[in-house]
C-alpha positions in Angstrom: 0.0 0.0 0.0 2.7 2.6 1.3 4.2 2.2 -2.4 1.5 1.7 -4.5 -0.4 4.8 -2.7 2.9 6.3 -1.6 1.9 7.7 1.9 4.8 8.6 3.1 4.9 11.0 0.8 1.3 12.3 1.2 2.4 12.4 4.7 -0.5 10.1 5.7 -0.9 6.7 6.9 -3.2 3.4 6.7 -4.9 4.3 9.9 -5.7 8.3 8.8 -7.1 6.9 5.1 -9.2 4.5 7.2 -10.8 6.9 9.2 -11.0 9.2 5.9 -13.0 7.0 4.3 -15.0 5.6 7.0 -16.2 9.1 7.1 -16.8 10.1 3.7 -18.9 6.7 3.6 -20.4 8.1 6.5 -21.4 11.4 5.2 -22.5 9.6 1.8 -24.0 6.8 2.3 -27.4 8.3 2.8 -27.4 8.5 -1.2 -28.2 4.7 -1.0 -31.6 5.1 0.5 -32.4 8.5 -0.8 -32.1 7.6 -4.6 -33.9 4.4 -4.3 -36.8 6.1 -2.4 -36.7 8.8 -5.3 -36.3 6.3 -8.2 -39.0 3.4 -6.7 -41.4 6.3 -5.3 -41.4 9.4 -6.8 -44.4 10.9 -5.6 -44.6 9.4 -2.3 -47.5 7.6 -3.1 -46.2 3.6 -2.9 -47.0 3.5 -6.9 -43.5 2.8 -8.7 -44.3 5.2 -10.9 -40.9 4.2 -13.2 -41.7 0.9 -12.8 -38.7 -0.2 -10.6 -38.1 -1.4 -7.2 -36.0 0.1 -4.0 -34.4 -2.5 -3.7 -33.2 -2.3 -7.3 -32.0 1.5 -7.8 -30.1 0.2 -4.3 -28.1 -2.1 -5.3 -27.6 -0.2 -8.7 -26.5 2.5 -6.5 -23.8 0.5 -4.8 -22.6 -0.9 -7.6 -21.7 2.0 -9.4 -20.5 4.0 -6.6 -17.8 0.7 -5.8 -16.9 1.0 -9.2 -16.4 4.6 -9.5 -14.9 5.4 -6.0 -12.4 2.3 -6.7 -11.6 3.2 -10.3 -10.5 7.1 -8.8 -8.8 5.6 -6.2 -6.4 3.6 -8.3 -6.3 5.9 -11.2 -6.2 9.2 -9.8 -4.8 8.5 -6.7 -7.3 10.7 -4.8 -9.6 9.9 -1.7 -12.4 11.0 -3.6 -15.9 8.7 -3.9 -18.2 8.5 -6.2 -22.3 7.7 -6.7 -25.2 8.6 -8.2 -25.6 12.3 -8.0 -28.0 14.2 -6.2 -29.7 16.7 -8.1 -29.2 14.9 -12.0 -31.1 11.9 -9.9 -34.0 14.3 -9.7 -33.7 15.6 -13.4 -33.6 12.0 -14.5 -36.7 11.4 -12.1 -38.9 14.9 -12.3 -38.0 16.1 -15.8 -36.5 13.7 -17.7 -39.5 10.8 -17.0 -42.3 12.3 -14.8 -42.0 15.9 -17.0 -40.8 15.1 -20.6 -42.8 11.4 -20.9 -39.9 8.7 -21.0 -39.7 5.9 -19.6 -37.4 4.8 -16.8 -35.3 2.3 -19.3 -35.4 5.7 -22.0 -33.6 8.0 -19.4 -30.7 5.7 -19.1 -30.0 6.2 -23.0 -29.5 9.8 -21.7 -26.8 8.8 -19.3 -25.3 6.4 -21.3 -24.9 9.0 -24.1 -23.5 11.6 -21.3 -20.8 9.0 -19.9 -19.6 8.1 -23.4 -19.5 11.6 -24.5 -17.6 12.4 -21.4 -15.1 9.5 -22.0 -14.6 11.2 -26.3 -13.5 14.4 -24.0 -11.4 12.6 -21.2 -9.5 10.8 -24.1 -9.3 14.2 -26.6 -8.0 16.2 -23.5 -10.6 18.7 -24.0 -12.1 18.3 -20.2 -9.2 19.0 -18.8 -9.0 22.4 -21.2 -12.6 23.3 -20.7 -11.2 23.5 -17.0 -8.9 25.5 -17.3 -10.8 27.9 -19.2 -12.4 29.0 -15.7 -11.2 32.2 -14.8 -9.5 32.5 -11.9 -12.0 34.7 -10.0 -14.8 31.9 -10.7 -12.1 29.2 -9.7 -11.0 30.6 -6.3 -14.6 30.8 -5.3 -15.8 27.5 -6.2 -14.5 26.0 -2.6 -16.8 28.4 -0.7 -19.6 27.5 -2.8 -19.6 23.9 -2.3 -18.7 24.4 1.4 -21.9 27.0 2.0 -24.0 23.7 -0.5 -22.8 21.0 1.8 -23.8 22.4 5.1 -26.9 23.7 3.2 -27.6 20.2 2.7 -26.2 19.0 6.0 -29.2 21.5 7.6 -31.9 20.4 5.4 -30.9 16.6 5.7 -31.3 17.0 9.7 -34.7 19.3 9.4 -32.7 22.3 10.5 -33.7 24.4 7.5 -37.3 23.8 6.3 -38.9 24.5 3.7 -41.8 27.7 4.1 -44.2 29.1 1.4 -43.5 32.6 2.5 -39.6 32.7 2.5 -38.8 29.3 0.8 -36.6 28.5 3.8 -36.9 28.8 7.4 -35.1 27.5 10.9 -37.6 24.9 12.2 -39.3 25.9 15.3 -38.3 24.7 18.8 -40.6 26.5 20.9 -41.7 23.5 23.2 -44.4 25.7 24.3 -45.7 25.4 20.7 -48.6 22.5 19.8 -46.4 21.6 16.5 -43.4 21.1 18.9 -42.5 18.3 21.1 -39.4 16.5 22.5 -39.8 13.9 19.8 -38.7 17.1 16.8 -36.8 18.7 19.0 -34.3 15.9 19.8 -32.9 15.1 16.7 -31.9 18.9 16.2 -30.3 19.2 19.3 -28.4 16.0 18.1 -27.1 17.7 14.8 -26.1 20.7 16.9 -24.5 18.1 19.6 -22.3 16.4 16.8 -21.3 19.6 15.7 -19.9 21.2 18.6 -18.5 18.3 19.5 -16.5 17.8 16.2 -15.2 21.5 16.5 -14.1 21.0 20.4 -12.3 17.6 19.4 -10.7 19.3 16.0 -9.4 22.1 18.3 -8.1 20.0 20.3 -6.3 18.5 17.6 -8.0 14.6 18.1 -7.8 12.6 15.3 -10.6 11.3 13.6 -13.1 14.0 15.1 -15.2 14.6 12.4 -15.8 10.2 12.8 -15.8 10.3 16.4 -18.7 13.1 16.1 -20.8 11.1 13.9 -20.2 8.4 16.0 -21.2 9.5 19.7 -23.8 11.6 17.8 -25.5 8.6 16.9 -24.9 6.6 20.5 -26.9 9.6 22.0 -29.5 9.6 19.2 -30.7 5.9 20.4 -30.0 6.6 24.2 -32.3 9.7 24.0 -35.3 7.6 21.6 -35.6 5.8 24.8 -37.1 8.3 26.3 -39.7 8.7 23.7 -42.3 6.6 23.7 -42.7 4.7 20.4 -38.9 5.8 19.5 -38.0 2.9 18.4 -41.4 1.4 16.5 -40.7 3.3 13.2 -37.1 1.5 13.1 -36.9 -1.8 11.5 -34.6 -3.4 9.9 -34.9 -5.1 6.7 -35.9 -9.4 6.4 -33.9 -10.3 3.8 -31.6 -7.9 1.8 -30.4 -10.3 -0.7 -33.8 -9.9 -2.2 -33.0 -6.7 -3.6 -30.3 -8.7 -5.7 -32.8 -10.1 -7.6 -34.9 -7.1 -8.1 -31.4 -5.7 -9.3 -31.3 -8.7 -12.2 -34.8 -8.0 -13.4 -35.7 -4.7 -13.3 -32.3 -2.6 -14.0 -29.1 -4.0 -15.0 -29.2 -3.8 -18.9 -32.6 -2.2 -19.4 -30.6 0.3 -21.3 -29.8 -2.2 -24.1 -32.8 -4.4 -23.8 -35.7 -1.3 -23.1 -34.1 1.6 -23.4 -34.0 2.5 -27.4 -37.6 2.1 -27.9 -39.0 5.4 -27.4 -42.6 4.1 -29.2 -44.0 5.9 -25.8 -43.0 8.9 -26.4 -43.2 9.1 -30.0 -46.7 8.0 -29.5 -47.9 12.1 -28.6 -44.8 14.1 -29.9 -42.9 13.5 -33.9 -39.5 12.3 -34.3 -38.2 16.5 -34.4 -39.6 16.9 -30.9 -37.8 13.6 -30.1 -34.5 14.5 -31.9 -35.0 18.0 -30.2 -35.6 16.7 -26.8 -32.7 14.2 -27.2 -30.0 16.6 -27.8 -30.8 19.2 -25.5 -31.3 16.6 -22.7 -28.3 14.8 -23.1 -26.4 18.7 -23.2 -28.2 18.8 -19.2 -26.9 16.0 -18.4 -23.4 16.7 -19.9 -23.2 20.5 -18.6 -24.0 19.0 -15.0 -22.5 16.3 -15.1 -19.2 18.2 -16.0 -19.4 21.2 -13.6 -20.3 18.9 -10.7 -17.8 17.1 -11.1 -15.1 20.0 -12.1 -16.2 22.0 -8.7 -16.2 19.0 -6.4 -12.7 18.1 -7.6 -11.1 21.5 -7.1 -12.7 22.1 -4.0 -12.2 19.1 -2.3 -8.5 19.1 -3.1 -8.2 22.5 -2.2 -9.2 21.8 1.1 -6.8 19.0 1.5 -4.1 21.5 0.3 -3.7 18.5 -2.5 -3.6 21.2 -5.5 -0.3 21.9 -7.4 2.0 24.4 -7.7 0.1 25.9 -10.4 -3.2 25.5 -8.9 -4.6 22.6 -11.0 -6.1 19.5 -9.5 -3.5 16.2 -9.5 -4.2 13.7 -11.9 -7.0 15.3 -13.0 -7.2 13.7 -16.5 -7.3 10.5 -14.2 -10.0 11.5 -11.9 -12.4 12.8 -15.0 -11.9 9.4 -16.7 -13.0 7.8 -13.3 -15.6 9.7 -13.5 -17.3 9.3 -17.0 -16.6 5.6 -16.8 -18.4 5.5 -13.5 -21.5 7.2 -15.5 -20.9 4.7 -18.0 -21.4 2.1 -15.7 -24.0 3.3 -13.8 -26.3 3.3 -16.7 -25.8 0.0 -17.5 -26.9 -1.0 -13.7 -30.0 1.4 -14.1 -29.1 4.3 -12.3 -28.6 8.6 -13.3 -25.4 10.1 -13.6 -22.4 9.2 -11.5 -20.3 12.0 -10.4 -17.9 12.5 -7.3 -19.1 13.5 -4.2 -18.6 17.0 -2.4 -19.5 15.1 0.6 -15.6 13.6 -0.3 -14.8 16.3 1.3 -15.7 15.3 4.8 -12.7 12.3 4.2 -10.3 14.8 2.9 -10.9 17.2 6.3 -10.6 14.0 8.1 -7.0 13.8 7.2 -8.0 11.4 3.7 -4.7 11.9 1.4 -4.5 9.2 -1.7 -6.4 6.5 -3.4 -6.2 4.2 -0.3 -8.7 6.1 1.5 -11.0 5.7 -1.8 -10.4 1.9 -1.6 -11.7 1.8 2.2 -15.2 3.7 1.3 -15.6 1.6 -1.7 -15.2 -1.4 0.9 -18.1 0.0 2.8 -20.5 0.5 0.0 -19.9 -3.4 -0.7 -20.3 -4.4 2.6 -23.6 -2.1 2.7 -24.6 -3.8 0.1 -25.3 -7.0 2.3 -25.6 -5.0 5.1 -28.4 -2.4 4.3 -30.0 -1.8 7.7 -26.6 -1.1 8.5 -26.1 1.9 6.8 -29.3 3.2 7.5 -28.9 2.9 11.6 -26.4 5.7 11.4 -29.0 8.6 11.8 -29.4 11.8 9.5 -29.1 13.7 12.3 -25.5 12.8 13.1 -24.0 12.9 9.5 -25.8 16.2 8.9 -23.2 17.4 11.6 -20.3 16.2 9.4 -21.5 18.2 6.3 -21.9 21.7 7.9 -18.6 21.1 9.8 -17.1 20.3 5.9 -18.9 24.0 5.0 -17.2 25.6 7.8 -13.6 24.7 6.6 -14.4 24.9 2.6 -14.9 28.8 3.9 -11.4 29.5 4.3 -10.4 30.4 -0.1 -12.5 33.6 0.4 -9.5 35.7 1.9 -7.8 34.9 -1.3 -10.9 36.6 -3.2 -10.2 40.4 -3.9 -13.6 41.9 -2.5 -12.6 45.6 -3.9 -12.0 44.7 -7.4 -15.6 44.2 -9.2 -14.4 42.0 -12.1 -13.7 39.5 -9.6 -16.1 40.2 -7.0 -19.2 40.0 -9.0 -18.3 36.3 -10.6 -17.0 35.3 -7.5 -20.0 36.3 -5.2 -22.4 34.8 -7.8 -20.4 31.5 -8.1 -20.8 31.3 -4.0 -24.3 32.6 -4.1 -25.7 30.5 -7.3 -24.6 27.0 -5.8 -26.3 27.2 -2.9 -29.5 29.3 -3.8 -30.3 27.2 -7.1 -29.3 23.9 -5.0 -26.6 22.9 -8.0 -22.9 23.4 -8.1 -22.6 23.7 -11.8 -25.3 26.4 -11.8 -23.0 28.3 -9.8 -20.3 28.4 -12.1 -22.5 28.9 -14.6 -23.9 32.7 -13.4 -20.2 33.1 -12.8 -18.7 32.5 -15.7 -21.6 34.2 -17.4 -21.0 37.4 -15.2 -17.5 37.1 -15.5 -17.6 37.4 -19.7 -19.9 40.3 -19.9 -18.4 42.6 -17.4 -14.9 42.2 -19.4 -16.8 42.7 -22.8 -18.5 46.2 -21.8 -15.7 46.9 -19.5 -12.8 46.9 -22.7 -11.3 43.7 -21.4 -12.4 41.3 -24.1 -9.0 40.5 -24.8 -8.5 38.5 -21.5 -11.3 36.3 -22.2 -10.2 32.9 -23.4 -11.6 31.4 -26.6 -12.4 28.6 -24.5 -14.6 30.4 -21.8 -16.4 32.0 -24.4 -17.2 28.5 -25.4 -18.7 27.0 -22.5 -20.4 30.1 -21.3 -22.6 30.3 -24.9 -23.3 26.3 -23.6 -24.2 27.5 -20.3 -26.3 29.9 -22.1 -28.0 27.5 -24.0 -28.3 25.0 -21.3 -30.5 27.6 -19.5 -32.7 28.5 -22.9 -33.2 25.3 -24.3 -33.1 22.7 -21.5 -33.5 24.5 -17.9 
């Protein structure tokens, strides 16, 4: 391992890349039960609206995160992990079946068509050029962005943040002297809260593995307050048989792509073949444009954190990680689920000390164990990982000192890079607004000339992404 993953040189050890990705399994693994509930049950209703099963998507799910978080491991060398991402889960779900007519098998020709495109690009060289392309006061910014969307996240996941029809958002009451308010919702916020200031006290005081250890006793107290509400532990049970979902697996996802998914009779039975050539192309530019600024942000960031970037600011291996990445896709279609991409939740391995590959081959060994182990993976409460992920956001805040606030050409794009990510709930979108701000200030400010060819490129896609597809 030490020369394979050379840790010496990362100045890291087996033990550290352990812990690393025992936490970022931690922090992700709730993407196993969230896109199977979204995939099986779209509307909440018990219907299977797509026609597939939880237990299918789950194992699908698995499978292509093991795959992808392995292949960047040993590629790339990085303690990044991959799965199914969330947002392009709920395009594939929302828009791409529920909105646009297609079936579930239709909507993996999609992906499949994103992951092979993105594998033409890997090879060509042109991802790692389109990357490059981002300005510098976009690039700097895109840390703090994904830091402010992961705790965003991390206080919805835990009910922190809820949703209200007057300001979107809102803190969720805990006035116990309210009738909507009892110790049963109050407890698990407290517990999020608990976790988190108990991370920050044992990170200040320089314990290792305190974003794990939080997690951890976060979920000991979680179960040893439920016994103190009545009927706590009613609503927890733990699955018969999961082997079963195996065989959902083999009949309702792997390969419906080949065997299902080029027969788009359904759709072409209300809309001609124009609408469907249309529709094709600009759907499989979403997924693309995404697919490719998730994964670009998550990269940069999460190395950035771990102070993993080179001297010239670019992201190690990164040819590497972006062929991980579309092959991951690749192979996620094939099982039957959206888009792979890597995680920003990574990130919560990285902070935990998480230097190389090795730490990637420890989470992968999770997701296959949670494969068999399902109830498992879902005992570690919401609550307590939520903890982890506004933790991450607190240290992914450091890059803005190195954001000049008094110069408007880099304030603007920066700001909006920050602000779009977390307000439009989508990394890329982020970029987007910021590379799109960052163009037309330079063109009516005289500056033209510093604009690359390429950035004018992929901010007229960005452009179009929004008109045609968004």
């Amino acid at each position: 391992m030490e020369k394979f993953f050379k840790l010496k040189e990362h100045g890291t050890t087996v033990k550290t890349e352990f812990f690393a990705g025992l936490t970022t399994f931690m922090a992700m693994a709730y993407i196993l039960m969230v896109n199977a509930g979204m995939f099986a049950d779209p509307f909440g209703d018990g219907t299977q609206a797509l026609g597939v099963s939880y237990g299918a998507i789950y194992i699908a799910t698995a499978i292509s995160a093991i795959f992808g978080t392995v292949l960047i491991g040993l590629l790339a060398n990085l303690p990044l992990a991959q799965a199914s991402g969330m947002g392009l889960n709920a395009y594939f779900v929302y828009t791409v079946c529920v909105g646009f007519g297609f079936t579930y098998a239709n909507a993996l020709v999609f992906v499949l068509t994103d992951g092979i495109v993105f594998l033409l690009l890997t090879a060509t060289g042109l991802r790692t050029k389109i990357f490059n392309a981002i300005p510098d006061a976009v690039r700097i910014a895109i840390p703090a962005g994904i830091g402010l969307f992961i705790a965003f996240i991390g206080m919805q996941n835990c009910g922190l943040v809820v949703a209200d029809s007057s300001t979107a958002v809102a803190l969720a009451s805990m006035n116990l002297l309210s009738e909507n308010v009892s110790w049963a919702t109050l407890m698990p916020l407290l517990i999020t809260i608990f976790s988190l200031i108990a991370i920050a006290v044992l990170s200040y005081k320089g314990v290792r593995g305190a974003v794990l250890w939080g997690i951890l006793g976060g979920a000991v107290v979680y179960y040893l307050l439920g016994l103190t509400i009545p009927g706590f532990f009613d609503n927890i049970s733990l699955q018969s048989n999961p082997l079963a979902a195996f065989a959902d697996f083999g009949n309702l996802s792997i390969g419906k792509v080949f065997t299902e998914g080029f027969d788009f009779s359904g759709y072409l039975a209300t809309h001609d073949s124009a609408s469907l050539v249309l529709v094709f192309i600009t759907t499989s530019l979403a997924f693309c444009m995404v697919d490719m600024f998730d994964t670009v942000g998550t990269l940069y960031g999460a190395c950035a954190r771990g102070n993993m970037l080179t001297k010239e600011g670019k992201v190690p291996n990164m040819e590497k990680a972006m062929f991980a990445d579309a092959a991951a896709t690749t192979v996620g279609a094939i099982c039957g689920t959206s888009t792979v991409t890597t995680f920003v939740e990574s990130s919560a391995g990285v902070a935990e000390g998480g230097r190389t590959g090795l730490s990637s081959m420890f989470t992968a060994l999770f997701f296959f164990i949670a494969m068999f182990l399902s109830p498992v993976a879902s005992l570690i409460p919401t609550y307590a990982t939520a903890a982890a992920l506004i933790y991450v956001g607190v240290l992914m805040m450091n890059c803005v000192k190195n954001i000049d606030w008094l110069k408007i050409d880099v304030a603007v794009p920066a700001f909006l890079t920050i602000a779009m990510m977390v307000f439009t709930y989508n990394i890329s979108f982020g970029i987007a607004f910021g590379l799109i701000s960052y163009v037309f200030i330079k063109l009516f400010s005289g500056e033209v000339k510093e604009v690359r060819p390429a950035t004018w490129v992929i901010t007229l896609l960005f452009v179009c992404t929004f008109l045609f597809t968004h």
